[in-house]
N, C-alpha and C positions, 0 to 999 in steps of 0.2 A: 504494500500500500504506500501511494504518495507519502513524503512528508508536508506538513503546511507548507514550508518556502519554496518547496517543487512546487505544488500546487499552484500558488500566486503566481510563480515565475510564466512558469506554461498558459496561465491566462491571460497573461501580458504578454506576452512574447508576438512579434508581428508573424502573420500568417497572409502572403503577398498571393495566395492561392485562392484564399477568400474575397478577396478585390474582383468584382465583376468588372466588364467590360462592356459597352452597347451594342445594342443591335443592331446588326447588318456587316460588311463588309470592312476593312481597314481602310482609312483615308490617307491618302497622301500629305505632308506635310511639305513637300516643296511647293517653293513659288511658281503661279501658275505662267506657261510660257508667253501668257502677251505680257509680262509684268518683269520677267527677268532682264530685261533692257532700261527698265523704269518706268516713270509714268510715259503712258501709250499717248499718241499724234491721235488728234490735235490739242487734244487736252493739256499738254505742256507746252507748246508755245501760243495756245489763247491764255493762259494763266500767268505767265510769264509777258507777256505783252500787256496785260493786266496793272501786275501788279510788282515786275521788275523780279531778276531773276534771282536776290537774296532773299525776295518771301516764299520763296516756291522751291521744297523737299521735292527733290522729282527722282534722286537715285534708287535703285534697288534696296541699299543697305539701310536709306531713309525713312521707306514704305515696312521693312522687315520691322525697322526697329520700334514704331511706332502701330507695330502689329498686335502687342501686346498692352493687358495693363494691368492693376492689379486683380482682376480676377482670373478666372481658369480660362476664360476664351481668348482665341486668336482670327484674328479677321484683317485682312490686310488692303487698306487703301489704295486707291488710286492715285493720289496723290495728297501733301500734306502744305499746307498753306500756312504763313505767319505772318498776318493782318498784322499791320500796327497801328492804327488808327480808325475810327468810324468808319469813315469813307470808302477804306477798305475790306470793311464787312459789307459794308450796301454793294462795293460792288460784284463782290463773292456771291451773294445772294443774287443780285438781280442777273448773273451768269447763271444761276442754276435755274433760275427761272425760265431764262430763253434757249435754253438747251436741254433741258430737262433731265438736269441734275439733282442728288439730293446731296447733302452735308451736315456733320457733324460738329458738335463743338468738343475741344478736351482742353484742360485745364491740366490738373496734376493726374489725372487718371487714375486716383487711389481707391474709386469705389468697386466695392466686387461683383457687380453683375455686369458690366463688361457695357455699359451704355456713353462709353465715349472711344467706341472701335466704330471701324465705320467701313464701308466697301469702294467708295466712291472717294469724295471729298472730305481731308479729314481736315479742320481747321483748329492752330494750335490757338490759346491764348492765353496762356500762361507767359511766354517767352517775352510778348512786350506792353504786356497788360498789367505791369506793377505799379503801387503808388498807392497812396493814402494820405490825408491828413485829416487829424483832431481837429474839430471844429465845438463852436459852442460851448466853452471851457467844459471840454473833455464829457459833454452830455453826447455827442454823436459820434460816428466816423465815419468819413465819405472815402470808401474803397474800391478799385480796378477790379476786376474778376480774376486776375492771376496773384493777386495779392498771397501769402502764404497768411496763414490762421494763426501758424505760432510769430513769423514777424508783427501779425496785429496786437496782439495778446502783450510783446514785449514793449510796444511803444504805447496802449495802453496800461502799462501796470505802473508806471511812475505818478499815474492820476489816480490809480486804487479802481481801477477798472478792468473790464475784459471783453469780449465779446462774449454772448449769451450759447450757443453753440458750442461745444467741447469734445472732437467727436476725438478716437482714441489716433485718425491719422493725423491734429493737428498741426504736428510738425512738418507738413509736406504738401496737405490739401493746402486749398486755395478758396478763398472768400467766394466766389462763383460755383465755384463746386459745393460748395455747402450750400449756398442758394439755393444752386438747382437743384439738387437731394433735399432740398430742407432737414438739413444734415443735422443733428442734436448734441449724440454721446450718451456712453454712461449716465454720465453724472450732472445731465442738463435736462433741470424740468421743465413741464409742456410751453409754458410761458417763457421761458427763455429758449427756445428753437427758434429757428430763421423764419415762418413763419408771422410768429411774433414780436420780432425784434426789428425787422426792416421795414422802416418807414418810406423810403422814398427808392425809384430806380428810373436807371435813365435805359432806356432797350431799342432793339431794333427789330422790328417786326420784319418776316419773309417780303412784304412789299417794296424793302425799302425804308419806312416811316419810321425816323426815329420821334422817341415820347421820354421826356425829363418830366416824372410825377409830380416835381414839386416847382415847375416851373409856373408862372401866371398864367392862368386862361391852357393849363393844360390839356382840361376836361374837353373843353372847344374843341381843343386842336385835333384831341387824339377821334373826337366824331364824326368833324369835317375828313380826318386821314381817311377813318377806318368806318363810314357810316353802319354796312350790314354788321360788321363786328361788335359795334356799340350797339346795334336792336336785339342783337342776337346775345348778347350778353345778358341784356334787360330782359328780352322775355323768358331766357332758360329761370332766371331769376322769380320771375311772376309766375312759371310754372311749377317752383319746387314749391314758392310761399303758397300758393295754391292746394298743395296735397300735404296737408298737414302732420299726417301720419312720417311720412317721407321727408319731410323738413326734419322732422324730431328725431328720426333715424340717422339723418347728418351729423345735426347737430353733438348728437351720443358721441359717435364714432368718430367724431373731432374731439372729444372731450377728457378723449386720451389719446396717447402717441400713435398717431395713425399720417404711414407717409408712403400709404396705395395709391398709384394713380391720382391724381387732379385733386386739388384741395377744395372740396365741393363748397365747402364751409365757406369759401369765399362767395358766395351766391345769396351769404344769408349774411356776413360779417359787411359787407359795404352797398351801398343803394345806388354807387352811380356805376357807368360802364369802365371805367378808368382804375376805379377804385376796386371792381373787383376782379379786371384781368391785373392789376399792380399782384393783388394776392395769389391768384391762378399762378403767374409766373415763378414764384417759390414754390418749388417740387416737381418743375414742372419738365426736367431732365433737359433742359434745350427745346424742350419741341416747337416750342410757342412763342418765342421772339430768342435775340441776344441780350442778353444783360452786360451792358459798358460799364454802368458804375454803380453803388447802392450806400444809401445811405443809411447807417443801422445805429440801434441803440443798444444799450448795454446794461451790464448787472455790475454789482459791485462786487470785490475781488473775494470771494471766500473765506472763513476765519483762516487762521495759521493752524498745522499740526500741531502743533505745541502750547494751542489753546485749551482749553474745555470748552469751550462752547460749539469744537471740531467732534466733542463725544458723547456730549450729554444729551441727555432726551429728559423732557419732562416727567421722570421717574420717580419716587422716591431713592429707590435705592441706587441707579445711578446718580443721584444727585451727591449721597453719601462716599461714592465711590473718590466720585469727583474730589470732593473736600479734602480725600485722603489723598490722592496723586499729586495734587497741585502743589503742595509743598516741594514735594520728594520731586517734581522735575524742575524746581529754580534750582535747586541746586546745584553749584559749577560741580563739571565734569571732569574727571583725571585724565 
């Protein structure tokens, strides 16, 4: 008979035989033959006439390398674009428009289900989308989408601030990718998600139409831009408020951490057409405009570890707990 440590050992021990594999036949994993050259004519020199030939990834090794991201898939573009400015998204867009193209957006690429791989058009903007500044003595922060989450986090902690989102990649995500995932963490509650924390975005709709939310006479603009978008915004609206049952089932299901598909809640959380595609746009993975820049607010920086008020709960007994340790950790350490 086993002993105990056998036992354990053998039920941990990796068994690579038990790893199933999927259904159907083996796939190849080389690059496919129009792709081994790079990106394929005419698509790299209309892109390149475009937009100049240092924003446009067009080699093999470029497309490979950007094949991956952090999750388990791999999917390899056509080609890889790096917009640096507005102008240069509208006219990315308005080429896929008249060619009929589609494209992706990626940032840091740290989420794991593989939504910023792309087959066609992959466009970076992380590389020249950085920048930030405090504003509002350190009540805001107006951030680029390639912004890193832990650079934000370090320039506000000298104001006893952070951004509300905390997700565990934030050393490497980027302000935009947390957007678009309305990305949280751990240790970030409902109310401090990206959802809730971003007040203002400046975007670019698939049209072309860029909308600064917090500019004057927005709402105007963004109806004159986007009229069917703006009715069509309103009446999905007047027909959730409408089915009351179906309102209240929103509302639940926003009422905890929920970042399925389309933030319905925005249909019931703002009353004009502006206000609540601003909201739709958080979670919304890229699909529904670009986000250039957003303007977010913040929570205050956490107690210290070395606090009690990092361990206590309204207890009795840890409260007692508490009175006992706090002595015993002023004490300097050998």
């Amino acid at each position: 008979m086993s002993s105990e440590p056998d036992l354990k050992r053998k039920l941990l021990s990796p068994d690579p035989a038990r790893v199933g594999r999927p259904a159907g036949p083996a796939q190849d994993d080389a690059v496919a033959p129009g792709l081994v050259m790079g990106t394929p004519e005419p698509l790299k020199t209309d892109l390149i006439g475009l937009l100049g030939p240092m924003q446009v990834l067009q080699r093999v090794s470029d497309l490979v390398r950007y094949a991956s991201d952090a999750s388990p898939y791999r999917l390899l573009p056509q080609v890889v674009v790096q917009p640096r400015h507005i102008v240069d998204i509208v006219t990315i867009l308005e080429y896929c428009r008249h060619n009929g193209r589609h494209a992706t957006f990626r940032a840091a690429g740290t989420s794991l289900n593989g939504q910023s791989q792309s087959d066609d058009i992959l466009i970076d903007v992380r590389r020249h989308w950085s920048g930030m500044v405090v504003e509002q003595d350190a009540a805001t922060l107006r951030a680029r989408p390639g912004t890193l989450l832990g650079h934000a986090t370090a320039v506000l902690r000298p104001h006893g601030r952070r951004l509300g989102p905390d997700p565990a990649s934030a050393a490497v995500a980027t302000v935009g990718g947390v957007i678009a995932n309305n990305a949280g963490g751990m240790r970030c509650r409902l109310e401090r998600n990206a959802y809730h924390t971003v007040s203002a975005l400046t975007f670019v709709l698939p049209s072309g139409t860029v909308i600064d939310t917090a500019a004057p006479g927005a709402e105007d603009a963004f109806a004159d831009a986007e009229p069917e978008l703006a009715a069509g915004l309103l009446q999905l609206r007047a027909d959730l408020l409408a089915d009351e049952q179906l309102a209240a089932r929103v509302r639940h299901k926003f009422s905890i951490r929920n970042t399925n598909g389309y933030a319905l809640c925005a249909l019931l959380d703002a009353d004009t057409p502006l206000g609540i595609f601003r909201r739709l746009l958080v979670g919304s993975e890229g699909t529904l405009a670009f986000i250039a820049e957003a303007v977010t607010t913040r929570c205050t920086l956490p107690p210290s570890p070395r606090s009690p008020g990092s361990y206590c709960r309204p207890s009795r007994r840890l409260s007692s707990w508490c009175r006992l340790w706090w002595p015993l950790a002023q004490r300097p350490r050998s």
